[in-house]
C-alpha positions in Angstrom: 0.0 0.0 0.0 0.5 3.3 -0.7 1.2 6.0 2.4 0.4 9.4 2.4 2.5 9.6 5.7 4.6 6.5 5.7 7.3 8.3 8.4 6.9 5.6 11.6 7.8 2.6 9.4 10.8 4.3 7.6 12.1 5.3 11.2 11.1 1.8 12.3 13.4 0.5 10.1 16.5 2.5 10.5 15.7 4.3 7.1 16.7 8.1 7.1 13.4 10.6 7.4 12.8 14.3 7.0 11.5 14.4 10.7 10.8 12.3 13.6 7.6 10.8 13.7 5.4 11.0 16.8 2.5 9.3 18.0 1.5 8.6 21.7 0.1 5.8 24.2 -3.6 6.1 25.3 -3.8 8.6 22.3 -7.8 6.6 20.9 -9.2 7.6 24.6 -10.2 9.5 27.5 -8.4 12.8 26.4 -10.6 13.6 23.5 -14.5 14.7 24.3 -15.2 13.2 21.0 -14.5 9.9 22.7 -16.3 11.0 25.7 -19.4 11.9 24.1 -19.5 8.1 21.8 -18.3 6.3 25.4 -21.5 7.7 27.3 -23.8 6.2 24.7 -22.3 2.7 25.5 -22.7 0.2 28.0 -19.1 0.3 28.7 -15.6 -0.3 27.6 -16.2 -3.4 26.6 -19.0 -2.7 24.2 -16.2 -0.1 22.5 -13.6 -3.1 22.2 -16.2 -6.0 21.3 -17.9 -2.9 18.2 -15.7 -3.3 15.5 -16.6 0.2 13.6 -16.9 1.9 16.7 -13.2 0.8 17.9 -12.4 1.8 14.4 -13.8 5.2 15.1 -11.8 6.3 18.3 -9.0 4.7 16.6 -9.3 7.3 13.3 -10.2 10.1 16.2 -6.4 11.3 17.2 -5.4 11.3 13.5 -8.4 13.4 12.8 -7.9 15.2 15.9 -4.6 15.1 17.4 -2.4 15.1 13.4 -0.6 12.1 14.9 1.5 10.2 12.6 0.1 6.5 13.3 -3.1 5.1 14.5 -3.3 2.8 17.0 -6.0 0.6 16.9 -8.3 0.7 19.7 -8.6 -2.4 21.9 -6.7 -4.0 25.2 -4.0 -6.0 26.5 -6.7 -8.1 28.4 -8.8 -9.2 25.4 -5.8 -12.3 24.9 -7.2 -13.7 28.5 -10.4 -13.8 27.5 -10.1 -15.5 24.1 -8.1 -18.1 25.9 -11.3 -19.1 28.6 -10.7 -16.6 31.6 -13.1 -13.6 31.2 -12.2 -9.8 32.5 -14.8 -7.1 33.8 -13.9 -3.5 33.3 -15.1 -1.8 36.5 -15.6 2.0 35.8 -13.0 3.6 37.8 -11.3 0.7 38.6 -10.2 -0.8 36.4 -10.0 -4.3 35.1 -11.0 -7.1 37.1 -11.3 -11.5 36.9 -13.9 -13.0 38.4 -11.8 -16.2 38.3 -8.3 -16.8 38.0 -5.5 -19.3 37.5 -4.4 -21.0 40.3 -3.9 -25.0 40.0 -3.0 -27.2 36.7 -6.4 -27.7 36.8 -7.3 -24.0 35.8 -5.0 -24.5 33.6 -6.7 -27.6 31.8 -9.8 -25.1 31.4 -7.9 -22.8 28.9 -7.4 -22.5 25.2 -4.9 -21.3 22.5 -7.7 -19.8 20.1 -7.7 -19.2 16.4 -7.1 -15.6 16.5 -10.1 -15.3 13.6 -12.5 -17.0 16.3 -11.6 -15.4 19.4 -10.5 -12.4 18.7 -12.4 -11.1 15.5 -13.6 -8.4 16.9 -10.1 -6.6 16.7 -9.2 -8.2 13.8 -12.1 -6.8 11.9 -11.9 -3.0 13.7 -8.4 -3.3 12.1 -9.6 -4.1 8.5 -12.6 -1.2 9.1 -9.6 1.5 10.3 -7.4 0.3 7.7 -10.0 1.1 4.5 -11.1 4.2 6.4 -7.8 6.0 6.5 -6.9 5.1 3.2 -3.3 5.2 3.3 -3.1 8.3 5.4 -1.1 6.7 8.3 0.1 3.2 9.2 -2.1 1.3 12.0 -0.5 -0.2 14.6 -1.6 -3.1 16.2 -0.2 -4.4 19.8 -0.8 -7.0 22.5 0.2 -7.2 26.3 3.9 -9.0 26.6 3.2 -12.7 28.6 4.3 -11.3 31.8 1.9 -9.1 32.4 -1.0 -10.8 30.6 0.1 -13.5 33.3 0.3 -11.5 35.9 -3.3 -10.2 35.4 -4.8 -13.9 35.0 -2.7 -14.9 38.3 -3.7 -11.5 40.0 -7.2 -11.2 39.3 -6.7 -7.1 38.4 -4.2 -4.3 38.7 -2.0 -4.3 42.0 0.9 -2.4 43.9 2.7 -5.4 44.3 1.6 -8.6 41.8 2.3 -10.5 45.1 0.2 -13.4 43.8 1.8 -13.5 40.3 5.1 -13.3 41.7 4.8 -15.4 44.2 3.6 -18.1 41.9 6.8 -17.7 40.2 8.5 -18.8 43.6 6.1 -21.9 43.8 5.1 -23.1 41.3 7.3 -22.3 38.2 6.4 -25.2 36.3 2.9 -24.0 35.8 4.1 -20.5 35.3 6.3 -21.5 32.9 3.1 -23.7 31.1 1.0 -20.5 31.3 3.5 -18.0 30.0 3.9 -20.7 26.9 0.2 -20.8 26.1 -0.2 -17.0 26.2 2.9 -17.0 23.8 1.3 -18.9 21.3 -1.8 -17.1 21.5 0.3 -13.7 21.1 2.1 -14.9 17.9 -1.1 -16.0 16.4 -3.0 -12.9 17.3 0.2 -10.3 16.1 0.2 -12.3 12.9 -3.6 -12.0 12.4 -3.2 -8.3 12.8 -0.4 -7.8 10.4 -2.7 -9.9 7.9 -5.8 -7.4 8.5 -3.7 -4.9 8.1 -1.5 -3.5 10.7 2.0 -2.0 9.5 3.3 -2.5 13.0 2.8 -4.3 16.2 3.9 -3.3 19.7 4.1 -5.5 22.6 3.5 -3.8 26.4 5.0 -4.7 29.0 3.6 -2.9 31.5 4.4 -4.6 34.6 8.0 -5.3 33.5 9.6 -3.3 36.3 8.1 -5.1 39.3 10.3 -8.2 38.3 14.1 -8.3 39.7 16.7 -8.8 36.8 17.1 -13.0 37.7 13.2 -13.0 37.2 12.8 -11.2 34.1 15.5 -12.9 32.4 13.4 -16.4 33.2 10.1 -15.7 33.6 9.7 -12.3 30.6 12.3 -11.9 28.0 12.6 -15.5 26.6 9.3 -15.4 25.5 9.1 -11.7 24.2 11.8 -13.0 22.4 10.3 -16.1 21.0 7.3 -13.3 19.9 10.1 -11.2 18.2 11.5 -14.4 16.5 8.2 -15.3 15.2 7.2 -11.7 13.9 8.6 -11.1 10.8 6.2 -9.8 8.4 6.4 -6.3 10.2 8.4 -4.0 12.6 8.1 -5.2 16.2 8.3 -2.8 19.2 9.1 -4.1 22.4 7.8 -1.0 25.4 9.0 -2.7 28.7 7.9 -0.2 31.6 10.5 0.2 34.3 13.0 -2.6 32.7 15.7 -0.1 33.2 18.1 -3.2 33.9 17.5 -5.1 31.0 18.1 -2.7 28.3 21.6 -4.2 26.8 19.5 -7.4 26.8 16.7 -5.8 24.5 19.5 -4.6 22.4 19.6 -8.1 21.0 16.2 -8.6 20.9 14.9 -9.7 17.3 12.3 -6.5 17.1 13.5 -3.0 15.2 12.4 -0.7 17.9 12.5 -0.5 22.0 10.6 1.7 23.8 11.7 3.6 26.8 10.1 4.9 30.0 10.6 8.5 31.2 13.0 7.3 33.7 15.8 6.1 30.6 17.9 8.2 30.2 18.0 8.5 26.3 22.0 8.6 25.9 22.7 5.5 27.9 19.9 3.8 26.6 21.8 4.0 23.2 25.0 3.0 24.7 23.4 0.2 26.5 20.9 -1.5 23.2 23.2 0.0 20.3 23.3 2.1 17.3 20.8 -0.6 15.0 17.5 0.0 17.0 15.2 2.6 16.7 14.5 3.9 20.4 10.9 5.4 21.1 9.6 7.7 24.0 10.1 8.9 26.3 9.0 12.6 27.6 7.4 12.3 31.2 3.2 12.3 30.5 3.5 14.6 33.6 5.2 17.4 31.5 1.6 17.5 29.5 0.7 19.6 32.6 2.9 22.5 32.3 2.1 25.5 30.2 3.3 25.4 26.6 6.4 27.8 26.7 7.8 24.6 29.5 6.4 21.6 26.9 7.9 22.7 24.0 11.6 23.1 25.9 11.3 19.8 27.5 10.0 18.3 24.5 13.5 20.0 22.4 15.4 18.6 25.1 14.2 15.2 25.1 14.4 15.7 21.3 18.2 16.3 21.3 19.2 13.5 23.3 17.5 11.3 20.4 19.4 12.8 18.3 22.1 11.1 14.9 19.5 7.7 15.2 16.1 6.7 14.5 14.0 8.0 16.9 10.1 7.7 17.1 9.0 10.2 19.8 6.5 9.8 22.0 5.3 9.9 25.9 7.3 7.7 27.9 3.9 5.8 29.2 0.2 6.8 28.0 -1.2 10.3 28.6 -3.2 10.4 31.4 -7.1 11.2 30.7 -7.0 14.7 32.5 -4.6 16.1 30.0 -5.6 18.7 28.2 -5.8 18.3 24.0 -4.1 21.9 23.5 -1.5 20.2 25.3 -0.8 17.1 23.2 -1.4 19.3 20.6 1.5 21.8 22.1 3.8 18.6 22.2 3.3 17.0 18.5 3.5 19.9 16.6 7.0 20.8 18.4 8.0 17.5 17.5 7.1 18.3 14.1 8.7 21.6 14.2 12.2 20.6 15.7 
């Protein structure tokens, strides 16, 4: 296909650009009334994931609204759980929660690899909706939660301080952790692939809970099977986002994916020492900074900007933007991305 604006894949694969391309987290949500106004008509979260033209909608809304230079389809890390047998409620305010979880081999027994086409259609067909929609404007890219924390949420039951549970299973029972973390593998590749057949130009996989893990841990329980996933990726550019894995970034250097995001808490210029000049690096300005007045985002943007600087760089926030952020203010920080 034809791209009007093809900048995120060029930078995504080390191929010079006229600019950096820039595209943020959470940028289909809570931040735009537009959303607001179609969310209040709607049962609930779910009902947006589960509507395949209306996830296409708040996926087209940032491009529309925001001049972003991607779309990332609208959906969640937790829909991969429930395609595999273990169903998720998203409590308003919250957040997401399991009514049951895994706890025994027998849970275990109870739960699938799905055909990603039976499953997970739902996505799958928002992406092919989004994808005729924008019309080559900007690539779409699709995403899934890394095994660890998709694991962590099935062990857990919801969001935590501490993933006390999950971690502790790791202690006791690694066997079965190690069984789990396999299945939602599989499940991953086959749902990534899917999305790259229905059209998405890049795939991203979160880790969100990466950082709660101690180095020993991750390099068991996480990064051999993100790196299986990167391995068996190949039809596009695969982005690896591993939240607070600060000590595991020379390891992700030699990852199979092009680009590694980073948190606001990497330090740009050692991160490049630390992964190497062949990746593309994404992030990583603090979401916080979205608070400030314009005159203070558009220096802090330049200077997160210039540490980027001499190697492919996608720029973005270095986690989502929180839902009380103001537009102008996104608006503020893209188009001084664009400018610089």
């Amino acid at each position: 296909m034809t791209y009007q604006n093809d900048l995120i894949i060029r930078t995504a694969k080390g191929e010079p650009t006229e600019r950096t391309p820039v595209w943020l987290m959470r940028q289909a949500g809570r931040i735009l009334k537009e959303y607001r106004e179609l969310r209040s008509t709607l049962s609930g979260f779910k009902e947006l994931v589960e509507t395949p033209h209306l996830a296409a909608e708040v996926t087209i809304q940032p491009v529309d609204l925001l001049n972003v230079d991607a779309a990332i389809i609208f959906s969640d890390i937790l829909v991969v759980p429930e395609a595999m047998g273990l169903t998720y409620e998203m409590i308003e305010k919250k957040g997401p929660h399991f009514p049951e979880t895994i706890e025994t081999e027998n849970d275990l027994n109870k739960l699938i690899i799905p055909d990603p086409y039976e499953g997970l259609e739902y996505t799958l067909e928002a992406i092919k909706i989004t994808k005729k929609e924008l019309d080559g404007r900007v690539p779409i890219i699709g995403f899934a939660g890394a095994p660890w924390t998709i694991f962590s949420y099935m062990i857990e039951g919801g969001g935590s301080k501490t993933f006390s549970k999950a971690k502790k299973m790791l202690y006791v029972n690694p066997t079965l952790s190690h069984k789990l973390l396999e299945m939602i593998t599989q499940t991953t590749i086959k749902y990534l692939k899917a999305q790259t057949e229905c059209g998405a130009e890049i795939v991203q996989l979160f880790d969100s809970w990466a950082g709660i893990l101690s180095e020993e841990q991750y390099k068991e329980f996480a990064l051999p099977y993100i790196s299986k996933i990167c391995d068996s990726i190949d039809e596009v550019p695969v982005t690896v986002f591993a939240k607070g894995a600060y000590f595991m970034r020379k390891e992700m250097g030699k990852l199979n994916c092009r680009t590694i995001g980073l948190d606001w808490n990497m330090d740009p210029i050692l991160s490049r020492e630390l992964i190497g000049p062949e990746k593309t690096l994404q992030g990583n300005l603090d979401p916080c900074v979205l608070y400030s007045d314009f005159k203070t985002i558009e220096q802090k943007t330049k200077e997160m900007l210039e540490k980027f600087k001499g190697h492919s760089h996608i720029a973005n926030l270095g986690h989502g933007v929180y839902p009380d952020i103001s537009p102008d203010a996104v608006r503020c920080f893209i188009d001084t991305v664009k400018a610089f």
